[in-house]
N, C-alpha and C positions, 0 to 999 in steps of 0.2 A: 504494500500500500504506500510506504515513505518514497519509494521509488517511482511511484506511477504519481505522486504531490508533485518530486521533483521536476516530472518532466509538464506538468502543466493538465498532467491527465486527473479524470474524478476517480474516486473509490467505487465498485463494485458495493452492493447494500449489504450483500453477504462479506467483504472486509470489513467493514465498517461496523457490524453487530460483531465479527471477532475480537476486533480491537476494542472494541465497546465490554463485552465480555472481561477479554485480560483486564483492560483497564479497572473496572470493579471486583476482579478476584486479587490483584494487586492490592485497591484500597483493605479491601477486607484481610488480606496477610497482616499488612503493613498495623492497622488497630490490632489488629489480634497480637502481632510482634509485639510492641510498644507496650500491651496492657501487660504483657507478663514481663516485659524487661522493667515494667515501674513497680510488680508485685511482689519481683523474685521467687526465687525458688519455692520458698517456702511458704509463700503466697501472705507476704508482710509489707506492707507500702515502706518502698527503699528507693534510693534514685538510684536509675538505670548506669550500666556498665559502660564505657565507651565501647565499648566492643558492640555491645547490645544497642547501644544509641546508631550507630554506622550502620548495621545492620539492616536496624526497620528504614533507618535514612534511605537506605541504597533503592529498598523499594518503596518506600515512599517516591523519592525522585522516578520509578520505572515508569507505579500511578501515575504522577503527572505529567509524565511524557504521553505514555500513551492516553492520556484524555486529551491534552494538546493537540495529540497526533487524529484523532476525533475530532476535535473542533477543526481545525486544518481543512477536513473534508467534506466539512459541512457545506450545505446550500448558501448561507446566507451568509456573503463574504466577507462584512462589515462586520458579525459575531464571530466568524470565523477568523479574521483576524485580532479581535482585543481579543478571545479565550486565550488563542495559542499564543498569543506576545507574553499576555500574564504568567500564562503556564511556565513561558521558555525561562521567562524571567525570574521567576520562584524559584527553578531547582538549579540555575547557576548558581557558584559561589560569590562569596560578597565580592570580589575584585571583578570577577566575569560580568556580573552583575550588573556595577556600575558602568563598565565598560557597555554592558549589552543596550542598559539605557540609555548611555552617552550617545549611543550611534544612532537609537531608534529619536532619540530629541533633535538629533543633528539632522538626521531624514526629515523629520516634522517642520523643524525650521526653515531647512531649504525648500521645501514644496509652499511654504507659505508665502516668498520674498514673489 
């Protein structure tokens, strides 16, 4: 599907309820991760491990690629681009981040002159 975005082509409806799919069994790992990494073992509210925080992070971050990667291919191009900017936006890191938004401000401004 990220391949058929790139070239300008739509998604297939049956890619789309795929991705749509992972997308929500991601979020549901990711809470499910999270709840036990903050109950531990032993099921006693503790804060989570760094190991255990990276962890739910990593798919966390999958989640919201692939919803991004859903909004991407949506019909409605104007929703479809603020979801997946946000999305892109949220799971860079802080330096990428600012960067990602420095570039998307700089686009904005020059389309405006």
């Amino acid at each position: 599907m990220l391949e058929k975005l790139r070239k300008g082509e739509g998604a297939s409806q049956e890619e789309l309820e795929k991705v749509q799919v992972l997308a929500t069994e991601l979020d549901m790992k990711y809470l499910n991760l999270q709840s036990v990494a903050e109950k531990g073992p032993q099921g006693f509210d503790m804060p989570p491990s760094s190991d255990s925080i990276k962890e739910y992070m990593l798919i966390w971050q999958k989640a919201v690629a692939a919803s991004a990667l859903c909004f991407a291919a949506g019909s409605n191009a104007y929703e479809s681009a603020i979801e997946s900017t946000y999305d892109a936006a949220i799971i860079a890191e802080a330096d990428d981040r600012r960067r990602f938004l420095d570039r998307i401000e700089a686009i904005l401004a020059n389309r405006q002159q």
